[in-house]
N, C-alpha and C positions, 0 to 999 in steps of 0.2 A: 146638915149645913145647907143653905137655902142657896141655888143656885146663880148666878149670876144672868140676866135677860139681856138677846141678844135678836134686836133683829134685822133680819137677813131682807135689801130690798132687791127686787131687780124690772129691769122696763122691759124686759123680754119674758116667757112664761118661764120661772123657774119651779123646782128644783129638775135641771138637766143631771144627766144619769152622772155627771162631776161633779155638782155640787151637792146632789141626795147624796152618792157615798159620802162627803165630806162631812156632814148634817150627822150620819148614824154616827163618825166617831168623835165630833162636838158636843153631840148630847150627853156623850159621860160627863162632863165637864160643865155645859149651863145649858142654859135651858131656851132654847132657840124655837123661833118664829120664819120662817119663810113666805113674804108677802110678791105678788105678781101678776101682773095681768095672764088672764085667760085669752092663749090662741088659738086653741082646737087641737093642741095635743093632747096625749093620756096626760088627766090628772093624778099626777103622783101624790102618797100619801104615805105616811109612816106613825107606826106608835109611840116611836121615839123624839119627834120634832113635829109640831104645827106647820099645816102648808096652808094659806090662805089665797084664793085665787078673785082678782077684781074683772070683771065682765066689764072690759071696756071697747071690745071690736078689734080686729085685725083689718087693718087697713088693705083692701083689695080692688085696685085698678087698675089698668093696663095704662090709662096717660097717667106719666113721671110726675107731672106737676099736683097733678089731685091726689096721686098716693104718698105725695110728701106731706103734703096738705094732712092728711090724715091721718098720716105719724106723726107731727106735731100735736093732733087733738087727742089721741091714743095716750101720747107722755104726758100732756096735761091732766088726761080724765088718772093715769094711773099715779102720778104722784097725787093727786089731790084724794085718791081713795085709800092711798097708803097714808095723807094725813090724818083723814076720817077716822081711821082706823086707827092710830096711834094717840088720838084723843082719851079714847076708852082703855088705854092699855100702861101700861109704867114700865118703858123698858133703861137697862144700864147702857146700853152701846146698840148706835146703828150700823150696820156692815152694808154699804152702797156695792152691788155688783155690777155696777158701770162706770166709764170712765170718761160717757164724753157728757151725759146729763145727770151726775152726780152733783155738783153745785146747786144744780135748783132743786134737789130734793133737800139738802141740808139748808138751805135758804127757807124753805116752804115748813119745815120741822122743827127748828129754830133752833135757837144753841143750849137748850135743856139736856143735848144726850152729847155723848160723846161720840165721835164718829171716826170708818174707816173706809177709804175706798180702795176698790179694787181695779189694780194697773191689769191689762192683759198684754198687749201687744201694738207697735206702727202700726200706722197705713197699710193692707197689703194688697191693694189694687193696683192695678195695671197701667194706673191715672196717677202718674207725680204729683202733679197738682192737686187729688182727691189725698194721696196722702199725707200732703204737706196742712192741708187743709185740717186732716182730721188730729195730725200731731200738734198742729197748735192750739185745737179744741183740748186734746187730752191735755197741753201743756198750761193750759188756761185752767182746767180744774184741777190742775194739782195745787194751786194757789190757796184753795179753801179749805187745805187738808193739811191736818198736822201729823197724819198716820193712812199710810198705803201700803196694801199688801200686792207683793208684783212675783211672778215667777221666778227669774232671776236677776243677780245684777245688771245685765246686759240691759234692762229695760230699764234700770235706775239709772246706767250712765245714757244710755238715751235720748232719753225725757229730761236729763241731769237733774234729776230729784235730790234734796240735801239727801246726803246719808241719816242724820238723824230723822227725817219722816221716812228713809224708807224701810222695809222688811220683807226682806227675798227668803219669802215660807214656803217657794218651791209651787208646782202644779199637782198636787195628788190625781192617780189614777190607779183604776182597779180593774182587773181580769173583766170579759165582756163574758168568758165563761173557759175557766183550767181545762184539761183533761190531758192527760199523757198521749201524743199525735202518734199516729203509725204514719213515719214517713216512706210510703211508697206508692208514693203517687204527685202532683203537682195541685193542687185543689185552690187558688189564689181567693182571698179574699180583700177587695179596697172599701172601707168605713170610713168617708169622712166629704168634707165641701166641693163641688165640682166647680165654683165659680173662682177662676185666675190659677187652676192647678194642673191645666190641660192635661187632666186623666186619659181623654180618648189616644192619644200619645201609646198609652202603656197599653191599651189595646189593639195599634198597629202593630207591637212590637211584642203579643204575645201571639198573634196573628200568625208572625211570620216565626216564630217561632215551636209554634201548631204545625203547621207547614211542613216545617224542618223535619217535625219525630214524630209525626202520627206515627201510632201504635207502636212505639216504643215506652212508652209509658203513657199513664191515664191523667188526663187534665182537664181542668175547668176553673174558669174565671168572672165572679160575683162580684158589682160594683153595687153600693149601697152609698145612702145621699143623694143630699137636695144643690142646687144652684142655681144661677138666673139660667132664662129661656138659650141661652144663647149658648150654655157651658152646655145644656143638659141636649139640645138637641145635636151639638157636635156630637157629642159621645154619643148619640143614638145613630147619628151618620157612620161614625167610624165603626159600628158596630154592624150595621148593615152593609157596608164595605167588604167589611170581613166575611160577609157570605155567612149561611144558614149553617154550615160544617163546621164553622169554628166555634166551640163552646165560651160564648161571653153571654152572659146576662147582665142586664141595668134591671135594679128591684126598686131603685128610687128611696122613697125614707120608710124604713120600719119599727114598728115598733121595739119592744123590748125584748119581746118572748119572741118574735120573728127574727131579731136580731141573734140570739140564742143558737135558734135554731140553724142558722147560718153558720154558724163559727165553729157548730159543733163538725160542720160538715169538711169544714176547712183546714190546712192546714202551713198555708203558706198567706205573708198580712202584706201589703202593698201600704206602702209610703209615694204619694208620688206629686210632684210639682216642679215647675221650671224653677231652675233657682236664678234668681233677678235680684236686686239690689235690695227686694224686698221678704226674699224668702231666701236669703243666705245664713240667718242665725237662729232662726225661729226654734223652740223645742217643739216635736211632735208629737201632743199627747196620742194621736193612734197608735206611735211606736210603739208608746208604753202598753197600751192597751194590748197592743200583739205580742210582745212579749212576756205581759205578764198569764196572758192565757196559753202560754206555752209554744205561737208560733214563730218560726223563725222567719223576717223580713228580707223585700227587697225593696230596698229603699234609694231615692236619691240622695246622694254625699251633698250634706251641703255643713258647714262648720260646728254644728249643735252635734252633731251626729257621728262625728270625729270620735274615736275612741269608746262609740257606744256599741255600734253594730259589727262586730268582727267575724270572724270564720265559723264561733262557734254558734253566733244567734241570726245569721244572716249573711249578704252581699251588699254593699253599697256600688251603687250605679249611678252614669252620665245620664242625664234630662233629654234623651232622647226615645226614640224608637228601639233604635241599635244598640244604646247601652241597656233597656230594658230587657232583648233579647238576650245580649250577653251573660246578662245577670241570669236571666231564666236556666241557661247553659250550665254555669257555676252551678246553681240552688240542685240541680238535679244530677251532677255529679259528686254533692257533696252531702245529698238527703240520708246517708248511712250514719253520718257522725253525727245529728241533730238529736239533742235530748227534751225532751218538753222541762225536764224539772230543773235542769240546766239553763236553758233560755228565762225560764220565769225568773230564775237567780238576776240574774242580768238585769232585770229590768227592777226590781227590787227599791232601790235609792228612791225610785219615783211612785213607789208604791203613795194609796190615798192612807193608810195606817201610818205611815213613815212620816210622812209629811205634817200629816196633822196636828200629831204625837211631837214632833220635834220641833216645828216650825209655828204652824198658827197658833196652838196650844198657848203654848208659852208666849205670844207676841199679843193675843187676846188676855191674858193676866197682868201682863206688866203695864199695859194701856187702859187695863180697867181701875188698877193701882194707883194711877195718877193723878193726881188733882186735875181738875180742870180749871 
């Protein structure tokens, strides 16, 4: 049976380590393309799905005005190569994995294919105004779409997308790497954005928590991720605050196999951001990722996270210093009852298999089914 063609666009370099899992368990099913500008990441690649990467420059300048400039010319050179390139090609369905310059790809491609975009998230800057800004962009290109795939409901009443275009196929995530923890030790690991998450936070408050219990147990703390100059030199302030004795490191962005190697080392996942008007429902894919690699979180409580993180996969913590330490207190009194194959359970729902299999699967058939 001859597969159904699906391809996959995106204005940022994909496939990222969320949507290559998502790609190996699509391919049972059709027969997928992955097109994207080239930014000087690893080029991923797989036997199971086509990655296609366009050489169109990564915009790099330090004046604001010429690096916007230049992600303008970036989206123009990269939609116009994904049109190039779709000239030569017969696909059944386009999957747009953006939300605020999806319209002018479907504009630029014409109405020959059937199309789907992909919802992620509001505004989450720090700037009202950049938020409102960009939810009316996002709210502008739901206009041209008759089928969007979004995390969950909470983004469909949001944006208030009709129910009939929307499809909450959930966020798939997969282990960063399993393995049964021995917990007897405190080993923290943070994976994920530093820009609006005030990460350096949780390193005053692992700080004074260092402090508290030298050598009463063994500890160390790995922050990994990129952000603007501004997230990442705080963190490197509050790191050298903390004096040469307290075991914190910033590794900044690693690759896959560095990444790996990190996690293996690890055994405790940080979740961490103020919660603001803009980060009170959000789902955190790194949650999942920690727990599905078997480690138990501390995270901040914020409404998504209600009912997920409990005594037996974690602590939920106040967005401070102090509730950071607090939690640290908790985690290490409570490291005897922590099972790795147990926490992976937990996180399970939000598996990239689950999701796929239940959600996009089926919402990619029924919209293939459709007349147009």
């Amino acid at each position: 049976m001859t597969k159904s063609k699906i391809l996959i666009v995106g204005l940022n370099q994909l496939p990222h380590r969320y949507l290559y899992n998502q790609c190996k368990y699509l391919a049972d099913h059709f027969d997928i393309t992955v097109i994207s500008p080239y930014e000087g990441f690893e080029k991923k690649t797989s036997n199971l799905f086509e990655t296609v990467y366009l050489d169109t420059g990564a915009p790099k300048s330090r004046i604001k005005l010429l690096k916007k400039l230049m992600t303008f010319t970036r989206i123009f050179r990269t939609i116009s190569g994904v049109r190039r390139h779709a000239r030569d090609e017969v696909y059944d369905l386009v999957y747009i994995w953006d939300q605020t310059w999806a319209f002018a790809i479907k504009l630029l491609l014409g109405p020959k294919y059937k199309y789907v975009m992909q919802m992620f998230a509001p505004g989450v800057t720090s700037s009202r105004v950049k938020n409102k800004l960009h939810d009316l962009q996002v709210e502008f290109n739901v206009r041209f779409f008759q089928h969007m795939f979004m995390g969950s409901e909470r983004v469909m009443k949001f944006f208030k997308v009709p129910p009939c275009k929307a499809h909450a196929t959930g966020v798939g995530i997969e282990a960063i790497e399993y393995q049964d923890r021995v917990f007897e030790s405190l080993n923290l690991v943070y994976l994920g954005g530093l820009t609006n998450r005030y990460v350096h936070e949780s390193v005053e408050g692992f700080a004074r928590f260092f402090q508290a219990n030298q050598g009463r147990i063994r500890m160390s703390y790995k922050i990994i991720g990129g952000g603007s100059l501004e997230a990442v030199e705080l963190l490197k302030a509050s790191i050298a605050a903390a004096g040469p004795k307290i075991p914190v490191q910033y590794l900044g962005r690693l690759e896959d196999a560095e990444l790996i190697s990190v996690f293996r080392a690890s055994n405790i996942g940080v979740v961490y951001n103020r919660v603001t008007p803009y980060y009170t429902n959000n789902i955190s894919t790194k949650l999942y990722e920690y727990l599905l690699s078997g480690l138990p979180v501390i995270a901040v409580k914020n409404n998504s996270l209600l009912g997920v993180v409990t005594p037996s996969n974690g602590v939920l913590i106040e967005d401070n210093p102090e509730g950071f330490e607090q939690g640290l207190h908790i985690l290490m009194a409570n490291l005897g009852n922590f099972n790795s194959q147990t926490i992976a359970q937990s996180g399970e729902e939000r598996s990239v298999k689950t999701v796929v299999m239940n959600g996009v699967v089926p919402a990619f058939q029924k919209i293939l089914s459709e007349a147009k």
